[in-house]
Biopython code that builds the backbone (N, CA, C, O; Angstrom):
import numpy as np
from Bio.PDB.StructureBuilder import StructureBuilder

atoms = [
    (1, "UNK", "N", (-0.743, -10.828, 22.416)),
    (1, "UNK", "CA", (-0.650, -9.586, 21.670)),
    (1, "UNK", "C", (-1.726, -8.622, 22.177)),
    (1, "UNK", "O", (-2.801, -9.134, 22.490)),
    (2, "UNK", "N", (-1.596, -7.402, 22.292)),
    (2, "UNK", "CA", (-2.161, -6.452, 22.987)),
    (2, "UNK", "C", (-2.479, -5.736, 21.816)),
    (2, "UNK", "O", (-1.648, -5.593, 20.919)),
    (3, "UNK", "N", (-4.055, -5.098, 21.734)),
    (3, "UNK", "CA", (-4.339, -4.309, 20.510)),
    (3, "UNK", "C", (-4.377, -2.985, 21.501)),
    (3, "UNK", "O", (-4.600, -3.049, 22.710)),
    (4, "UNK", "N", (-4.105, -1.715, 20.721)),
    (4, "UNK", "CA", (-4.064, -0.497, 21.135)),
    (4, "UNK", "C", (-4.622, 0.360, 19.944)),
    (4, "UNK", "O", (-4.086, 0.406, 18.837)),
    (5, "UNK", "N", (-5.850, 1.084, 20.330)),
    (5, "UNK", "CA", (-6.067, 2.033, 19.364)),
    (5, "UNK", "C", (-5.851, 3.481, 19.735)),
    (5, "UNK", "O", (-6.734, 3.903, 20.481)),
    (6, "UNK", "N", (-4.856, 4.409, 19.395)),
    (6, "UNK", "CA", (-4.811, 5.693, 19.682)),
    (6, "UNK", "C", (-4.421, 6.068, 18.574)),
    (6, "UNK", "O", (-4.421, 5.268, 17.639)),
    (7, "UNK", "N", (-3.957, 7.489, 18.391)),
    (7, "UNK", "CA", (-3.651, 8.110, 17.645)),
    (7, "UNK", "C", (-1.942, 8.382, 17.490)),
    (7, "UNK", "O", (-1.297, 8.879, 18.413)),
    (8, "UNK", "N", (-1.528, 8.109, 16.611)),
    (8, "UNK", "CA", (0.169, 7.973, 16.819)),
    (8, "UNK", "C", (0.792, 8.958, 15.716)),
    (8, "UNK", "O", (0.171, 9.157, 14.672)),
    (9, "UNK", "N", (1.998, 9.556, 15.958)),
    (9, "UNK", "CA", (3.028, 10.018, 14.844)),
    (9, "UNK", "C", (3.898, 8.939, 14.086)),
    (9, "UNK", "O", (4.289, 7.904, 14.627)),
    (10, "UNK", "N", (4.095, 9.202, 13.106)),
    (10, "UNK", "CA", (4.773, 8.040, 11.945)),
    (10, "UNK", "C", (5.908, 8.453, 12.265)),
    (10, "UNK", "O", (6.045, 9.675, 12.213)),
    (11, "UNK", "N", (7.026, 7.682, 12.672)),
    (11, "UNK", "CA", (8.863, 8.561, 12.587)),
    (11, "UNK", "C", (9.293, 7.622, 11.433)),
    (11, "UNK", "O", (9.545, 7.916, 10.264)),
    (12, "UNK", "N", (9.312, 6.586, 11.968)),
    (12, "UNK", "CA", (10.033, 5.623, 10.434)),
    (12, "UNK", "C", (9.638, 4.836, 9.963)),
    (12, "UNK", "O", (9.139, 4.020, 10.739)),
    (13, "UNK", "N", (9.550, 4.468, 8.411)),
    (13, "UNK", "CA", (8.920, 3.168, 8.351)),
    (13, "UNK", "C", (9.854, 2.121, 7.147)),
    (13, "UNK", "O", (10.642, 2.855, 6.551)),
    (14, "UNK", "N", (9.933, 1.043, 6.789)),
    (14, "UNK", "CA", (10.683, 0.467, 6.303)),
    (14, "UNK", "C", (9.711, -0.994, 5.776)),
    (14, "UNK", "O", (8.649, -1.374, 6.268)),
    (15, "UNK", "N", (10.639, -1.742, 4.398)),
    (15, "UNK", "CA", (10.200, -3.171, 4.266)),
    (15, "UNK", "C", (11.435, -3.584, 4.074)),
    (15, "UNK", "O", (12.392, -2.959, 3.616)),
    (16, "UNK", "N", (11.334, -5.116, 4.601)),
    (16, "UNK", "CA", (12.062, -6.451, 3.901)),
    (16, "UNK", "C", (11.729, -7.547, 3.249)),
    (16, "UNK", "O", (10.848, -8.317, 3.632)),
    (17, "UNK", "N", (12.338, -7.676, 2.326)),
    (17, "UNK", "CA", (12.145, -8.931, 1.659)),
    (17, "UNK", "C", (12.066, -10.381, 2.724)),
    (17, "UNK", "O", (13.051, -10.794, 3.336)),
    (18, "UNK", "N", (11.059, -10.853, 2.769)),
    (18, "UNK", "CA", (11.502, -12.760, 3.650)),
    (18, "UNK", "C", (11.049, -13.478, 3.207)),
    (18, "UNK", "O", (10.034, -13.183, 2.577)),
    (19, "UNK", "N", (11.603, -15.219, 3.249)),
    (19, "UNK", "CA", (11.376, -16.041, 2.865)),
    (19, "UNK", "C", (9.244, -16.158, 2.541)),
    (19, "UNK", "O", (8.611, -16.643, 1.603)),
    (20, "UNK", "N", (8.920, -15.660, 3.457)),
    (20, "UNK", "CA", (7.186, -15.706, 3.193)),
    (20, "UNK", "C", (6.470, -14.301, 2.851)),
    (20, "UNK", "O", (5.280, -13.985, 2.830)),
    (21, "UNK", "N", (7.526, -13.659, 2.621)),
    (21, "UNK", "CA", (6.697, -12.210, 1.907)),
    (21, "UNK", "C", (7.656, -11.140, 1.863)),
    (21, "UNK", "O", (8.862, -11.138, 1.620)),
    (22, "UNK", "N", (6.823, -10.210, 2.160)),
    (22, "UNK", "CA", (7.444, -8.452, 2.559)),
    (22, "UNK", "C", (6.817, -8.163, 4.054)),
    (22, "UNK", "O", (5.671, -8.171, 4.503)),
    (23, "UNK", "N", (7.854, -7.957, 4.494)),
    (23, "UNK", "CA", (7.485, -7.702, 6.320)),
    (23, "UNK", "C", (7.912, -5.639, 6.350)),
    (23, "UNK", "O", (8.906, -4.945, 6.137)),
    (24, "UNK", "N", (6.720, -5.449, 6.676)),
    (24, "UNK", "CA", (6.687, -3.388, 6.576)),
    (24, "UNK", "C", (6.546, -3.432, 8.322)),
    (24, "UNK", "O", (5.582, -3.871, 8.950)),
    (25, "UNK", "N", (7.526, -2.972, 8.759)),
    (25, "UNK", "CA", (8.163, -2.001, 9.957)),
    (25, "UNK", "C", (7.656, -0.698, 10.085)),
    (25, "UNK", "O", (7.590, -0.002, 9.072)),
    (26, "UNK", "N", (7.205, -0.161, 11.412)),
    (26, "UNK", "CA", (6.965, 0.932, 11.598)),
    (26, "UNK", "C", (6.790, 1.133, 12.921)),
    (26, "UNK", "O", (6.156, 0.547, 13.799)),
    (27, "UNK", "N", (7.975, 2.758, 12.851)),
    (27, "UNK", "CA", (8.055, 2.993, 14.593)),
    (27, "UNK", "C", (7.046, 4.291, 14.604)),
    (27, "UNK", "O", (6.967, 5.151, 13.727)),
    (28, "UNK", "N", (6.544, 4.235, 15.423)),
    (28, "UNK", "CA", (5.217, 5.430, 15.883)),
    (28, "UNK", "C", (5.775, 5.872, 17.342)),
    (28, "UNK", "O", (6.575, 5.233, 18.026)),
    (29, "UNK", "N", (5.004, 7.444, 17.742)),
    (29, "UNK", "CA", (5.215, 7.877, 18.855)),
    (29, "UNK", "C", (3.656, 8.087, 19.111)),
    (29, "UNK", "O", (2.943, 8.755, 18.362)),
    (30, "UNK", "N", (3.306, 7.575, 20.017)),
    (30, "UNK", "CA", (1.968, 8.112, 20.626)),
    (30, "UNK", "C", (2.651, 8.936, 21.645)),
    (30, "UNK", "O", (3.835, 9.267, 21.709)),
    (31, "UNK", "N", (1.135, 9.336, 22.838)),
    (31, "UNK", "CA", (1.234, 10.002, 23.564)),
    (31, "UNK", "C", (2.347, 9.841, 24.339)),
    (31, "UNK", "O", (3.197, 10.710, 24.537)),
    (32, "UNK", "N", (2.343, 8.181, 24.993)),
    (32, "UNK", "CA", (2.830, 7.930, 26.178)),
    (32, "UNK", "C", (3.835, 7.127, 25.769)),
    (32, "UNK", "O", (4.677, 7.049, 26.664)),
    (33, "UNK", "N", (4.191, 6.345, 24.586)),
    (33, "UNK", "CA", (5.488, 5.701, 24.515)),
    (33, "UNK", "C", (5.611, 5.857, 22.901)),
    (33, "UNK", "O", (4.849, 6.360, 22.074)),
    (34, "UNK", "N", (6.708, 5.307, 22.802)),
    (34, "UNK", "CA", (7.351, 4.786, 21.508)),
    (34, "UNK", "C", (6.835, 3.558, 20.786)),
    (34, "UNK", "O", (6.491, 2.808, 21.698)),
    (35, "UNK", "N", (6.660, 3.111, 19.928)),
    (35, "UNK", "CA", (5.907, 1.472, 19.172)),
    (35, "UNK", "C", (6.699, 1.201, 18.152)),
    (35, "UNK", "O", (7.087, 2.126, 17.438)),
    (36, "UNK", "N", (7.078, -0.108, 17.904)),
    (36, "UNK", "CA", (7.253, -1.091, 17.159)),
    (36, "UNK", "C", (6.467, -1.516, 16.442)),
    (36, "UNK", "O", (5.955, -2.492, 16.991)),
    (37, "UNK", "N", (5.850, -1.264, 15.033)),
    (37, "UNK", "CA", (4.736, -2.477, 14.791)),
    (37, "UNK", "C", (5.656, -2.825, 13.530)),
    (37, "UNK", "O", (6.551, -2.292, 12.874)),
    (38, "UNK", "N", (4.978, -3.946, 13.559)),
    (38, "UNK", "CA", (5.512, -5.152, 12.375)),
    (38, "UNK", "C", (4.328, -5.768, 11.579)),
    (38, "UNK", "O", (3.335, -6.042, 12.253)),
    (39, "UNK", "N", (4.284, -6.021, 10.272)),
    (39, "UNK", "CA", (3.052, -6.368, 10.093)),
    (39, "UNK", "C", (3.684, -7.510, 8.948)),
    (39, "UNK", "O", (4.521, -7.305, 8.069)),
    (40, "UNK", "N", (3.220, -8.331, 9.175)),
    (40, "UNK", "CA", (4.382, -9.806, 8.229)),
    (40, "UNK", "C", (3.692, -10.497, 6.971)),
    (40, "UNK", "O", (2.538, -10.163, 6.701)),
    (41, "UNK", "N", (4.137, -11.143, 6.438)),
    (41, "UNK", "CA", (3.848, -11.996, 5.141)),
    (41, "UNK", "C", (2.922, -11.123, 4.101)),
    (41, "UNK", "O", (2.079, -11.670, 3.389)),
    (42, "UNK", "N", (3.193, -9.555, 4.086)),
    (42, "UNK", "CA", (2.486, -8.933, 2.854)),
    (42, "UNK", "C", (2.948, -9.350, 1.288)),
    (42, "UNK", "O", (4.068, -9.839, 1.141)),
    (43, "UNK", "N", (2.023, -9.140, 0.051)),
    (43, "UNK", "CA", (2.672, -9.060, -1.005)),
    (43, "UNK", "C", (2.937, -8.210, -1.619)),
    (43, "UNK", "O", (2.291, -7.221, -1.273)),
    (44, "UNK", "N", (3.634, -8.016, -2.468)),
    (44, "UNK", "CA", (4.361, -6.991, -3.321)),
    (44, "UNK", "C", (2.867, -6.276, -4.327)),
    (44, "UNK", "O", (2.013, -7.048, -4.763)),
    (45, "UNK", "N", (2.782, -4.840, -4.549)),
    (45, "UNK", "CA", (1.455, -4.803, -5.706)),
    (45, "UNK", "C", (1.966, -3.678, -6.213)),
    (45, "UNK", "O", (2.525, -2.750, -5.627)),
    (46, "UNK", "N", (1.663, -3.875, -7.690)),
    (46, "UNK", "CA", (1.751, -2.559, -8.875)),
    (46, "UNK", "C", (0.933, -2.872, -9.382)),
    (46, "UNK", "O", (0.190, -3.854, -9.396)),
    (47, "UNK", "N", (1.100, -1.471, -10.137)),
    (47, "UNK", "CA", (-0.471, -1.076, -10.867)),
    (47, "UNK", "C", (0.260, -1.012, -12.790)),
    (47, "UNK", "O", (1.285, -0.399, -13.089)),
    (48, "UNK", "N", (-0.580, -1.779, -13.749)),
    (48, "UNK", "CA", (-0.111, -1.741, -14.821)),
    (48, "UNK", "C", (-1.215, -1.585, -15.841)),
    (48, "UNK", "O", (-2.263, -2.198, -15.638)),
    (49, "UNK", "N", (-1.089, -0.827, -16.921)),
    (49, "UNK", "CA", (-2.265, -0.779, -17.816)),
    (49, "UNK", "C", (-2.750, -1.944, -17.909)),
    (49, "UNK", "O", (-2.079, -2.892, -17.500)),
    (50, "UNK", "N", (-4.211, -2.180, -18.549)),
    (50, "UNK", "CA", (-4.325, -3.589, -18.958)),
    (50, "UNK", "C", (-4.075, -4.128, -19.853)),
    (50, "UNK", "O", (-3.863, -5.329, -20.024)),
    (51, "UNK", "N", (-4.070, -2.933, -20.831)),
    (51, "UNK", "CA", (-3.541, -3.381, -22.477)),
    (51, "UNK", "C", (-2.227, -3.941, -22.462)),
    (51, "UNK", "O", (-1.848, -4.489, -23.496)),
    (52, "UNK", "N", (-1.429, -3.900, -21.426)),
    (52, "UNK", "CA", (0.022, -4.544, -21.251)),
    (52, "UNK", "C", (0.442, -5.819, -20.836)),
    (52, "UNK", "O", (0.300, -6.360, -19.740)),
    (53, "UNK", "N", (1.026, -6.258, -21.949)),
    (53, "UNK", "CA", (1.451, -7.912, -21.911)),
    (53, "UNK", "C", (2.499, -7.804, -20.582)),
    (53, "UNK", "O", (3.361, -6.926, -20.538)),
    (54, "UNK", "N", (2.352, -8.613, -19.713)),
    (54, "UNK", "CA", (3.352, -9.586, -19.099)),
    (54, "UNK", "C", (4.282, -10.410, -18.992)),
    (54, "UNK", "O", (3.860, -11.512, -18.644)),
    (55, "UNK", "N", (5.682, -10.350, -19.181)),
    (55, "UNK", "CA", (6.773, -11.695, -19.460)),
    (55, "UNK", "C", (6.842, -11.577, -18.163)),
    (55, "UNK", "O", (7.150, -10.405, -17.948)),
    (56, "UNK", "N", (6.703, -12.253, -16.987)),
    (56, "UNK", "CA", (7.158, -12.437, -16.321)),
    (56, "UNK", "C", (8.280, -14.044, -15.935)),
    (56, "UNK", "O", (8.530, -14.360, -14.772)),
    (57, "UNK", "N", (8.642, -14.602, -16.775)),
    (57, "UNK", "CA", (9.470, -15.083, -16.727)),
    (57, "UNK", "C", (9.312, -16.362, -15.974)),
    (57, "UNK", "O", (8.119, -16.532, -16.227)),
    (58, "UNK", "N", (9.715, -17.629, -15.059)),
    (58, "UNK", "CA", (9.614, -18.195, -14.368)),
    (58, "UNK", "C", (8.816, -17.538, -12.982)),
    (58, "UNK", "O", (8.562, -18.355, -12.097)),
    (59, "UNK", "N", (8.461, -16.287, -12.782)),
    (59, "UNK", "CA", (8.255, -15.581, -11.187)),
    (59, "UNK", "C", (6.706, -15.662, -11.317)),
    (59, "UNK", "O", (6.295, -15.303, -12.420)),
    (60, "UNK", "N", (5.677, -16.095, -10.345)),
    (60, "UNK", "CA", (4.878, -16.018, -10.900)),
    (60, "UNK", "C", (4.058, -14.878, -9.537)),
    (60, "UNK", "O", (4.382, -14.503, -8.410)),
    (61, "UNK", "N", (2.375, -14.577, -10.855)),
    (61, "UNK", "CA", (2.268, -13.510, -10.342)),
    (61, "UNK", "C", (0.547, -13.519, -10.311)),
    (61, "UNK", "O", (-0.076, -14.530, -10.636)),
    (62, "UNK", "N", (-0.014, -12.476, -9.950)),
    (62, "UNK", "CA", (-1.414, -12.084, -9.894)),
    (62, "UNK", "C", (-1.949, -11.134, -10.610)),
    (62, "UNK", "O", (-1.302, -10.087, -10.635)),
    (63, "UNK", "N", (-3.201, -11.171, -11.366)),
    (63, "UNK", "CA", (-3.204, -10.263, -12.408)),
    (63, "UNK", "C", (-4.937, -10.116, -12.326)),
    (63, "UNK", "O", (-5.742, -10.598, -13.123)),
    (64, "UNK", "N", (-5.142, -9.537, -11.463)),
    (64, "UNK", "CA", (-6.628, -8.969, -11.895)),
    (64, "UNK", "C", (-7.430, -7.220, -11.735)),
    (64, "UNK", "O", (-7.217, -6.294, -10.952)),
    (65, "UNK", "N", (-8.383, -7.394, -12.881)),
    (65, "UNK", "CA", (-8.684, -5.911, -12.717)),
    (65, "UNK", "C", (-9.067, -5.447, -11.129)),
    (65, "UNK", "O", (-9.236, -6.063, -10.077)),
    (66, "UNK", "N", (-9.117, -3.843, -11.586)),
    (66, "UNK", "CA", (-9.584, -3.078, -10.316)),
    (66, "UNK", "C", (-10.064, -1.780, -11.022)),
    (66, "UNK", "O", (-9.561, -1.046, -11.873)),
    (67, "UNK", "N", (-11.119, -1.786, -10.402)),
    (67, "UNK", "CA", (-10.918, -0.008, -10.420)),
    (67, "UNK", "C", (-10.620, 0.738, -9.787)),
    (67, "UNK", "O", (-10.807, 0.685, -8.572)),
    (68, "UNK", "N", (-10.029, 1.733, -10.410)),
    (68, "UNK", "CA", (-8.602, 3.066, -9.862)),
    (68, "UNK", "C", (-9.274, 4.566, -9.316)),
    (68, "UNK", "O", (-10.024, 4.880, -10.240)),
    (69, "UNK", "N", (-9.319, 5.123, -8.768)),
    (69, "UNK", "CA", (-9.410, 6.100, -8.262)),
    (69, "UNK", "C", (-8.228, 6.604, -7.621)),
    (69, "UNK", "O", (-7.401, 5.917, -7.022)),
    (70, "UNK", "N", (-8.194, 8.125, -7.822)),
    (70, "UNK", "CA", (-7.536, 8.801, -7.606)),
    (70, "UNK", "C", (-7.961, 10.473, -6.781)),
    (70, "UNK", "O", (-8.680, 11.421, -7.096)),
    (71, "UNK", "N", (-7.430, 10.281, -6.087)),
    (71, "UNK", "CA", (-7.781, 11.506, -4.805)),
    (71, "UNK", "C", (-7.841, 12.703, -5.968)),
    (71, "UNK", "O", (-7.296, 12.762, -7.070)),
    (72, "UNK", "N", (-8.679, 13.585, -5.307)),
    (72, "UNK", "CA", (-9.287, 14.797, -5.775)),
    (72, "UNK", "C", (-8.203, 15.889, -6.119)),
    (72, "UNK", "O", (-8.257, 16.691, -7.051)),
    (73, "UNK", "N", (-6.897, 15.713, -4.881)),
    (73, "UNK", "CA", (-6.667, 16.688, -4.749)),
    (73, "UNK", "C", (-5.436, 16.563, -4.883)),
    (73, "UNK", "O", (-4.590, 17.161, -4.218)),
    (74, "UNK", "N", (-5.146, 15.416, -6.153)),
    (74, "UNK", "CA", (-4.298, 14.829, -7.256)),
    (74, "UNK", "C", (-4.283, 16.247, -8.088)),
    (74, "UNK", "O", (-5.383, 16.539, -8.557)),
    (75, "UNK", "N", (-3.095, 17.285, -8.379)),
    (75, "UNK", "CA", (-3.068, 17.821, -9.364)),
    (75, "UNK", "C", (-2.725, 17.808, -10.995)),
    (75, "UNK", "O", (-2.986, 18.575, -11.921)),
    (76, "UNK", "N", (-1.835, 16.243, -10.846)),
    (76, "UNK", "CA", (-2.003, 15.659, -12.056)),
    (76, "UNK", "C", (-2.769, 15.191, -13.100)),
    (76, "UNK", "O", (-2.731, 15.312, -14.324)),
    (77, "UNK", "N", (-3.752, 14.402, -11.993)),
    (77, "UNK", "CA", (-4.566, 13.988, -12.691)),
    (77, "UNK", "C", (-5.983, 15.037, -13.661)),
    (77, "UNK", "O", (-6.527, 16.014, -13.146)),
    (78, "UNK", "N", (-6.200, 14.695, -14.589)),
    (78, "UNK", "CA", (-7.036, 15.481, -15.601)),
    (78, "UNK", "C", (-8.367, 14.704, -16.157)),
    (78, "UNK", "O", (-9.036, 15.153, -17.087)),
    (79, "UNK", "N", (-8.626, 13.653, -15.568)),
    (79, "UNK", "CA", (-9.856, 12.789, -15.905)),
    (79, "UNK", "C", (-10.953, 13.025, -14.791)),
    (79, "UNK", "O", (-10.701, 13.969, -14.041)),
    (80, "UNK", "N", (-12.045, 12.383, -14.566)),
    (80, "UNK", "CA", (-13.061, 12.643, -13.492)),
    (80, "UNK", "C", (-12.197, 11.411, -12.195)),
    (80, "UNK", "O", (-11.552, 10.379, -12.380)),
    (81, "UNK", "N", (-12.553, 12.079, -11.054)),
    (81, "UNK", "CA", (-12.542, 10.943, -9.843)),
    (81, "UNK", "C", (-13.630, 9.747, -9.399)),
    (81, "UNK", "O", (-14.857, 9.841, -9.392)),
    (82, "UNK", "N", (-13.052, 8.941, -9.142)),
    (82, "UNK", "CA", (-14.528, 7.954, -8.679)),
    (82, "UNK", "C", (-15.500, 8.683, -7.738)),
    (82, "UNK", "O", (-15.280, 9.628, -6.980)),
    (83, "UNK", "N", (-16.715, 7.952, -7.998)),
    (83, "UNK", "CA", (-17.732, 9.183, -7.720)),
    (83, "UNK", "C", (-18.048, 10.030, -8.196)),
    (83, "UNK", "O", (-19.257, 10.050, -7.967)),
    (84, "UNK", "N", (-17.790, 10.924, -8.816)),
    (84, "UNK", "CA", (-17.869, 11.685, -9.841)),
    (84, "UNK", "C", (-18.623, 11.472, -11.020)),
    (84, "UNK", "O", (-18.427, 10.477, -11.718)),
    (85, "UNK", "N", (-19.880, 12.744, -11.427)),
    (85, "UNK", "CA", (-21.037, 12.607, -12.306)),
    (85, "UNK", "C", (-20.377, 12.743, -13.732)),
    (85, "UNK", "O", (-20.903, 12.424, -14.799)),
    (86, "UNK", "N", (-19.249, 13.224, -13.560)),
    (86, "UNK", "CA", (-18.288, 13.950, -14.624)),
    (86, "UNK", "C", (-18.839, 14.984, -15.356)),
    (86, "UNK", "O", (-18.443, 15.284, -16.482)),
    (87, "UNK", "N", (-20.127, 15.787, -14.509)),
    (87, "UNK", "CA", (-20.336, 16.924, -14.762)),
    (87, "UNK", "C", (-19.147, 18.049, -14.472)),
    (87, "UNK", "O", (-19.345, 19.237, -14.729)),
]
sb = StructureBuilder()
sb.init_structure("model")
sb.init_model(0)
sb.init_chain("A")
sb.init_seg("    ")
for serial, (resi, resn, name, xyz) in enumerate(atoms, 1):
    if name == "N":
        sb.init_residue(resn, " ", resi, " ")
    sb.init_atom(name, np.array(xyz, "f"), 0.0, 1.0, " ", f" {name:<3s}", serial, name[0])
structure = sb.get_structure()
């Protein structure tokens, strides 16, 4: 496997479900050619209050805190950003 670091354009990107995860596809254009990358056995992640119970049923799952931040230049959002003195 050959590592390449340049700078590339995103054209498409895609996931599949497989037997050992979620496999995310992505074709890039750099300068000089076209790319394939594949990146394999990821897991699935959402974000859920914490106050919220879980049935997940027979499927099992992962459940731990984080803290959330949210980009600045989020116009939704109405609370302070991480980092932030909340002055």
């Amino acid at each position: 496997m050959q590592l390449i670091n340049q700078p590339a354009f995103l054209l498409t990107r895609q996931w599949r479900d497989t037997p050992d995860g979620i496999a995310l596809e992505f074709w890039v254009r750099t300068e000089s050619q076209v790319l394939r990358l594949v990146i394999p056995d990821q897991q699935a992640v959402c974000f859920i209050e914490r106050h919220c119970d879980i049935d997940s049923g027979n499927i099992p799952f992962q459940r731990k805190p984080l803290a959330l931040c949210l980009s600045s230049r989020s116009s939704r959002w109405t609370g302070s950003t991480c980092g932030s003195s909340g002055s």
